[in-house]
C-alpha positions in Angstrom: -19.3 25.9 26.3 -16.3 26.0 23.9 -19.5 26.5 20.9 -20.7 29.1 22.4 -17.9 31.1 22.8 -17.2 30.3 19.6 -20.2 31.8 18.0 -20.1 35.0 20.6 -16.9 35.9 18.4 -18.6 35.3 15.2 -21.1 38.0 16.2 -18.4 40.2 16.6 -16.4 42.2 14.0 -13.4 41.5 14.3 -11.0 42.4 17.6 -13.7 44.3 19.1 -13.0 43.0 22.6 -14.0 44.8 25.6 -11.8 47.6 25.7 -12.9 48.4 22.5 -16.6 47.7 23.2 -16.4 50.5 25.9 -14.8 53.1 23.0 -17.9 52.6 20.7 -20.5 52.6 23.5 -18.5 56.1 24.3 -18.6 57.5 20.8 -22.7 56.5 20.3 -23.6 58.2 23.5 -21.7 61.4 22.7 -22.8 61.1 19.1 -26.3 61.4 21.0 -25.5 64.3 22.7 -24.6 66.2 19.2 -27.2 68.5 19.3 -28.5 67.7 15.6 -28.6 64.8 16.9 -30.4 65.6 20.0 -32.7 67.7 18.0 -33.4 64.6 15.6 -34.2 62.7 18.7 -36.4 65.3 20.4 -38.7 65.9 17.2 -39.1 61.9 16.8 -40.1 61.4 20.9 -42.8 64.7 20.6 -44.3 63.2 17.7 -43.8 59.7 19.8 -46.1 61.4 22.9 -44.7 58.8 25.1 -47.0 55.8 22.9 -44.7 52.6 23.1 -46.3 51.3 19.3 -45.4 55.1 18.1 -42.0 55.4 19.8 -40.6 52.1 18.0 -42.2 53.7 14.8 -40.4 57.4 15.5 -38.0 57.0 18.0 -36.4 53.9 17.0 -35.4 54.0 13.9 -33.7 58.1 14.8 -32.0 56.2 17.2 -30.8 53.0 15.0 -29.5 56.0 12.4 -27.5 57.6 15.1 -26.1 54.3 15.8 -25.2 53.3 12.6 -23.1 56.2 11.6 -20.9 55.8 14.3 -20.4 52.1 14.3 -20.0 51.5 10.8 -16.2 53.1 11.0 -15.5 49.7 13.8 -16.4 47.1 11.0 -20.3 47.0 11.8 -22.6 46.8 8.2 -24.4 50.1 8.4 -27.4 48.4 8.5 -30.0 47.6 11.0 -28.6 44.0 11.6 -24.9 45.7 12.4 -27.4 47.7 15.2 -28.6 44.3 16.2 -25.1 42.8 16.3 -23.3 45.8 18.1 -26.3 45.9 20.7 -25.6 42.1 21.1 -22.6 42.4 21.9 -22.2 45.0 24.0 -25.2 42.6 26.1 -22.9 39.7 26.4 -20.3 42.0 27.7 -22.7 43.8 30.3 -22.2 41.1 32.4 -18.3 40.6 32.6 -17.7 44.6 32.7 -20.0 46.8 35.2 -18.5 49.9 33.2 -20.1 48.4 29.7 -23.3 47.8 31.7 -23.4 51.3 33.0 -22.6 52.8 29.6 -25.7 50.6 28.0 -28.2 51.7 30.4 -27.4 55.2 29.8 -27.8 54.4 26.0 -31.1 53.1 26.3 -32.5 55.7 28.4 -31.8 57.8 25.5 -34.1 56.5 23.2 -36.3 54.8 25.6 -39.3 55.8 27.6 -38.6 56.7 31.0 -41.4 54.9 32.0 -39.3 51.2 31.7 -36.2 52.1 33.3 -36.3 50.3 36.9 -36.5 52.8 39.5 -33.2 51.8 41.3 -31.3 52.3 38.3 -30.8 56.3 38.8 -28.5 55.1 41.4 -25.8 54.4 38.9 -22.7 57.2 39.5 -23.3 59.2 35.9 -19.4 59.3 34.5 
C-alpha cells in the first residue's frame, strides 16, 4: 500500500493536495463557462452531431485546450499528458472528497454527451 501511495504523489505536481485539487477543478469549469470558450465548445459539439467517433475527434481536443490553459499555471505540462495526469488525479481524489466528485461530474458533462451521464446523477445539488 505504502507503493502505491507513493506513486499517486509522483502523478501529482507538486503540493497539489485536495484543497488545491478543488481550486483547479473550480478554475477549468469557470474557464468553461467563458463564453469564447463556450462558443469554442458549442461550434466543436454541432459539428460533433452527438457521433461518439466525431465528438472525441471535435469535442475532445476543444475541451483538452480549455484544460490545458488553465492548469498549466499549477505545474501541469501544457500538454495532453498534463490533461491526463490532472484528470488522474482529480479521480483518485473523487473518492476521498464528495465535493471533488461533484465538481468532476460537472466537468465531464461539459464535454461529454448527455447520452452517458447515469440518469440519477442530475440529483447532485448544483453549487
Amino acid at each position: 500500500k505504502n507503493q502505491q501511495q507513493q506513486q499517486q504523489q509522483q502523478a501529482a505536481p507538486p503540493g497539489l493536495t485536495v484543497e488545491r485539487a478543488k481550486v483547479v477543478l473550480a478554475e477549468v469549469i469557470k474557464a468553461f463557462g467563458l463564453p469564447e470558450n463556450a462558443l469554442r465548445m458549442e461550434e466543436a459539439r454541432e459539428n460533433a452531431c452527438n457521433d461518439m467517433g466525431k465528438m472525441l475527434q471535435f469535442v475532445l481536443p476543444v475541451a483538452t485546450q480549455i484544460q490545458q490553459e488553465v492548469i498549466r499555471s499549477y505545474g501541469f505540462t501544457n500538454d495532453g499528458e498534463g490533461v491526463l495526469r490532472f484528470s488522474r488525479l482529480v479521480k483518485a481524489y473523487e473518492g476521498q472528497d464528495p465535493e471533488i466528485a461533484a465538481m468532476s461530474g460537472k466537468l465531464k458533462s461539459m464535454f461529454l454527451p448527455p447520452m452517458t451521464v447515469p440518469p440519477h446523477s442530475s440529483s447532485i445539488p448544483a453549487s
